[in-house]
Every structure is written in C-alpha cells, then in structure tokens.
N, C-alpha and C positions, 0 to 999 in steps of 0.2 A: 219697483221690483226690476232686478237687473238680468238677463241670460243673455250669454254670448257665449264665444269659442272658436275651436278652429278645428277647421274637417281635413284632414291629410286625404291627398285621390279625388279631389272633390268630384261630383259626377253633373254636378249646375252651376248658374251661377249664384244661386239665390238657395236660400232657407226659408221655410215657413212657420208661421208661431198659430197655429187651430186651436176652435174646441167642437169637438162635434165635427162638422162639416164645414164647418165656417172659417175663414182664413181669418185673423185677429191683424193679422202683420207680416212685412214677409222683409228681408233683408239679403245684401248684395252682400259675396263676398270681396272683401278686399283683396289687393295684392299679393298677400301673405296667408288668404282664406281665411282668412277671419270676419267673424260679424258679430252684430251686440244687436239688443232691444234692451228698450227701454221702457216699461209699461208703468202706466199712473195709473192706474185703479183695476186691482186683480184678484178674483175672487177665488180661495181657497178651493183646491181640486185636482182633474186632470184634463194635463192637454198636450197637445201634439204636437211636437218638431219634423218636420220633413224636409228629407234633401235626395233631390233625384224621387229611385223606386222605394226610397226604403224611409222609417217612420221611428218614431221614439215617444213613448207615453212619457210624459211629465208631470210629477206631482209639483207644485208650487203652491205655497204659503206668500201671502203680500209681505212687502218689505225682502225676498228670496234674494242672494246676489249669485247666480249661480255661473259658473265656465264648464263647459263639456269639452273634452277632447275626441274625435274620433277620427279610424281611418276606415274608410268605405269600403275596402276590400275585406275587413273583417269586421263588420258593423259592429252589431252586437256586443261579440267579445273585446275591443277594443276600446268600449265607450268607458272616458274616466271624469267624474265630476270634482270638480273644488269649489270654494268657494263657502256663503254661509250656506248651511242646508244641506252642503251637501252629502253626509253621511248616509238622508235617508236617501238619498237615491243610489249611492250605490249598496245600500243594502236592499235596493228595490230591482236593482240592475241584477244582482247577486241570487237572488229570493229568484227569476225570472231562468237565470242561467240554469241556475239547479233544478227547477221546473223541467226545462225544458230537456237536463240529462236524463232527468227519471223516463219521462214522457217516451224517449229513445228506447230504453231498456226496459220499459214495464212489460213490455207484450210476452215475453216466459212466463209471467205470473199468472197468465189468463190457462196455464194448465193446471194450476193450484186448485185445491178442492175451496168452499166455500169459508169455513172457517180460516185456512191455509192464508185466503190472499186478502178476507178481511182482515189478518194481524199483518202482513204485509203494508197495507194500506193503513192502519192505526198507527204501525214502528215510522209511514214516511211522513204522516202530520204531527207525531211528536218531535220525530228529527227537529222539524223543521220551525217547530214552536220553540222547541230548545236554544234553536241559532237565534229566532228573535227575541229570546228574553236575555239573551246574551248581547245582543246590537240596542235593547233597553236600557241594558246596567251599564251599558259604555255613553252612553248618549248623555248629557247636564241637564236637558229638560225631558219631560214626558211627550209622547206625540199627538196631535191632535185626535181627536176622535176619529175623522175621516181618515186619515192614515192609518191609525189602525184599525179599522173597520175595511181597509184596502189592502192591508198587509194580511190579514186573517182570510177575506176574499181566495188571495192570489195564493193561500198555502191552503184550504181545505178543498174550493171548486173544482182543480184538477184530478186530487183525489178522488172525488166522490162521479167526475169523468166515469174514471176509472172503472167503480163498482155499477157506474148504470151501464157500459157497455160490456161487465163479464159474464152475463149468462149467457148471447149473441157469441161473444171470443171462445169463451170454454166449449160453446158445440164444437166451431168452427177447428177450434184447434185440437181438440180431442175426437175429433170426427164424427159425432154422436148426430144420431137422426132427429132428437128433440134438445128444445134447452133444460139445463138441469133444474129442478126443482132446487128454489132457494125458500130462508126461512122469511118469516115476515119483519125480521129483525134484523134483516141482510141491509131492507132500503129504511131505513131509522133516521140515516141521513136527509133524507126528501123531506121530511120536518122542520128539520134545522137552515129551509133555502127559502128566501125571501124571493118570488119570482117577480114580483112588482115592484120590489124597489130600483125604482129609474136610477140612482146615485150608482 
C-alpha cells in the first residue's frame, strides 16, 4: 500500500502515518515537500496523517496507492486525493465538508417547533443519502462494508447531535423557563446507535 504527496506551506518537517495513538511511520519532507510511505501489511480501516497542528482521517484498503495534495493555510478545504481509491476519499473529504456547513447554520433550527425540525433533520439525512447513492452508481465496484458502515456513520450521527441537544437549544433560544415537552418518538433515533461498537 502506497500514500504520499505534497503539502504546499509546509508547517514541519515530517508527516506522520497513526492509528489510534500510535505512530505507524513518520516521513521527512523532501526538497519540493513531498513524502511517500510505503506500507507492507495494512489492515482495512481508519488512520491518521499529521502534519504540524493539524490531522486527516484516512480510510485505506490494502494494496491503496494514494497521493494527497494539500495547502496548510487552508487544510481542509484544499485537501485533493488521486490515485487508486481515491474517489472514496474525496467523497469522504466532501461528506465532512458539508457536515461541517450544516453544523455552522443549524442553530436557527433549534427555534423550530418539534415536528418542524425533526423534518428538518429527516430533509438533511436524505440529502445526504441521495449524494451517496449517487457517488455508488459512479463508482465500478461496491464499497466495503466498513466504508459503508463509515459513510452511514458520518451522515446520521451529526444529525441525530442535533435532535439530542434541541430540547436544551429550543429553551435556550426561545427563552422559555422549562424544556419543551417532546414526544417519545422524538429520540427513536437512540435505538438505531450502537454505543459499544469500538469500530
């Protein structure tokens, strides 16, 4: 399995390849800020690139040949992969970005009454199933389980954020002395969340 690439702005001299807590590998950059790994035995999942303060979840599949572009002044938004594989990452980069626009603007919602901003929250998990069965039908093979069990993850948990902090937001923002009475069909979600599974 191959990842490398090149960081514009670099802010180290080195990169590191984690899982967990654990440093796997770490690499210098060259001349031109570039660096590679090379890894011989890698076990389907997610793991960590770091450079400087800042960090990057990696899914990687053994046999992955991946290149990342980025520039450190705009992490994030500037991160571009090529390579084999690399589709699902940047529909994983993409899936994250739009997370994190919702994330920004949900908070008006939390004045919505309860039925109000539970369709609120069903319209942003549809959206967002839609865009993936649409990055399925473009893709030549199916994803692994873990990737999609990752990708399902990273589009319901934020939502569902959401609904466990609006009775707490809706006092708060409608200025009300108690929290509202919701029905018990509000947290239905809580069912559907595996709290024990370590993966």
């Amino acid at each position: 399995t191959y990842f490398g690439g090149k960081i514009k702005n670099p802010k180290d001299e080195y990169v590191y390849f984690t899982k967990g807590k654990k440093v796997l590998d770490s690499a210098r950059l060259d001349d031109h800020n570039k660096f590679s790994f090379k890894l011989d035995s890698l076990d389907l999942g997610l793991y960590l690139f770091k450079h400087g303060a800042e960090f990057q979840y990696l899914y990687l599949e053994p046999k992955d040949s991946l290149l990342i572009y980025l520039n450190t002044w705009d992490f994030d938004e500037s991160l571009i992969f090529s390579g084999k594989g690399s589709g699902t990452y940047n529909y994983l980069i993409n899936l994250y970005l739009e997370q994190e626009k919702t994330e920004k603007t949900f908070g008006k919602n939390y004045k919505l009454d309860e039925a109000e901003v539970s369709q609120t929250i069903d319209n942003g998990i549809k959206k967002q199933l839609e865009h993936y069965n649409q990055f399925l039908s473009s893709e030549e093979e199916p994803p692994s389980e873990f990737f999609d069990k990752l990708v399902k993850t990273g589009i319901y948990v934020p939502f569902y954020y959401y609904k466990e902090r609006y009775a707490y937001k809706h006092k708060k923002v409608m200025g009300l002395e108690e929290k509202p009475e919701l029905s018990e069909s509000f947290y239905d979600y809580r069912k559907l969340i595996e709290l024990n599974d370590e993966s």
